[in-house]
C-alpha positions as CSV (number, residue, x, y, z in Angstrom):
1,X,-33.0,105.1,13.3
2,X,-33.8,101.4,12.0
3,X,-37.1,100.8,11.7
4,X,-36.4,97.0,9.9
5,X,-37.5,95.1,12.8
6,X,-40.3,96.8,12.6
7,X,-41.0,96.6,9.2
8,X,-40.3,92.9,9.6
9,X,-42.5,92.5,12.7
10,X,-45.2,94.2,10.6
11,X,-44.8,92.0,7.8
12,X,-45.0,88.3,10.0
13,X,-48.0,89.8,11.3
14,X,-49.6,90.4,8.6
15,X,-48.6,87.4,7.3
16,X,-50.2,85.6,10.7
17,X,-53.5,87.7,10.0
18,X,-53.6,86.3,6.7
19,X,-53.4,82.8,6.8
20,X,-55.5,82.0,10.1
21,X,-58.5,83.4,8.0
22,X,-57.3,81.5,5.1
23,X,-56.9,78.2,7.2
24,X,-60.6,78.7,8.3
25,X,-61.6,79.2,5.2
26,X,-59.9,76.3,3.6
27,X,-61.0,73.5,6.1
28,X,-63.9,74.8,5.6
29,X,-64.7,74.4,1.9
30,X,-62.0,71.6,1.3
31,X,-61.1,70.0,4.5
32,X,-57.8,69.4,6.3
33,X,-56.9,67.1,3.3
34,X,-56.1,70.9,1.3
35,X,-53.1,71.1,4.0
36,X,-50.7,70.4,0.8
37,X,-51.4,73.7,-0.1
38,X,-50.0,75.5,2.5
39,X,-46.5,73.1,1.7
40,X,-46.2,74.1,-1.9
41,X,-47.0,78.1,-0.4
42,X,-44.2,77.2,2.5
43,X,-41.6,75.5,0.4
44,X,-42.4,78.0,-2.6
45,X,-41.8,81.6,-0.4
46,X,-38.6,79.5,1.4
47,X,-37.0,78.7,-1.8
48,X,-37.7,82.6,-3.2
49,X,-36.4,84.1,0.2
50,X,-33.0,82.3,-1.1
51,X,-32.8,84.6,-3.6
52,X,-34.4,87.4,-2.6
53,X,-30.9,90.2,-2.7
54,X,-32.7,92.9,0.3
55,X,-32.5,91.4,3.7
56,X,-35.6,92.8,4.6
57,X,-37.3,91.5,1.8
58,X,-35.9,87.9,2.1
59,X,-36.7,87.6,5.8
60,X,-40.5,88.9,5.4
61,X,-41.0,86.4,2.3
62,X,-39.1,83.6,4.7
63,X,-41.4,84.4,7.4
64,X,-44.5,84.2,5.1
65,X,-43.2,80.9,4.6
66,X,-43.2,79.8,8.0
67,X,-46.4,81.1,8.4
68,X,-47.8,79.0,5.6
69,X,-45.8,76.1,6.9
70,X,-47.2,76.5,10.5
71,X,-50.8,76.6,8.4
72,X,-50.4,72.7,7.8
73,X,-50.4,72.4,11.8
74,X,-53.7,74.5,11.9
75,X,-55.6,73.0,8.9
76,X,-55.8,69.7,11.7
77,X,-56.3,71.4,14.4
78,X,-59.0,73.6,12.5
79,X,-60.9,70.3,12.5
80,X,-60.5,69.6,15.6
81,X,-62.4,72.6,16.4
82,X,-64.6,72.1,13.9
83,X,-65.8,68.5,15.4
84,X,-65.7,70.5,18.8
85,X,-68.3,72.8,17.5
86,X,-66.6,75.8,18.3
87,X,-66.6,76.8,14.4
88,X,-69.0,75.9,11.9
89,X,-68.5,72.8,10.0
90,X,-69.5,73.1,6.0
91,X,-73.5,71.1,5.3
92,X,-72.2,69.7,2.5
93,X,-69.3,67.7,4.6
94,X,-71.9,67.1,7.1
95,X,-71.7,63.2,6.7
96,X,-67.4,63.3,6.8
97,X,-67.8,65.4,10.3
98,X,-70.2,62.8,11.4
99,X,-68.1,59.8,10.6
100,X,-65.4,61.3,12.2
101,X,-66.9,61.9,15.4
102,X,-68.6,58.3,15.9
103,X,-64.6,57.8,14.9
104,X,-63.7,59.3,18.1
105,X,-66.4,57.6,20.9
């Protein structure tokens, strides 16, 4: 039996579990302008699934990558949302959510 697509499947969604929280979380407290984060995180785990030597292991870190790379795309749309009012935007960025939605009358 080969249970590495399921090891992998388990992995990426994990890995998807993880960074929509951490997306959240980020606009959040920092804004969409933290999305260079989720590049270094993307290009870092795609670089070290180069040289990872166990297939499995190389295509669950190359997948965390992807997931981290796809995070840039949420961090906008997170404040998107965010100006919606379907999540919570931070007090203390209260005045940047406010410019941004006379920005968009």
């Amino acid at each position: 039996m080969n249970l590495s697509g399921i090891i992998v499947g388990a992995a990426v969604f994990l890995s998807i579990g993880i960074c929509h929280p951490a997306v959240i979380k980020m606009e959040y407290y920092w804004g969409r302008n933290s999305w260079w984060v989720w590049l270094v995180a993307g290009l870092g785990f795609s670089a070290a699934s180069l040289f990872i030597q166990s297939a499995i292991l190389s295509t669950i870190v190359g997948g965390f990558a992807f997931s981290c790379l796809w995070g840039i795309h949420e961090m906008f749309l997170q404040e998107k949302r965010v100006l919606k009012g379907w999540f919570p935007e931070n007090p203390a960025r209260h005045a940047y959510y406010e410019k941004k939605r006379q920005e968009l009358k």
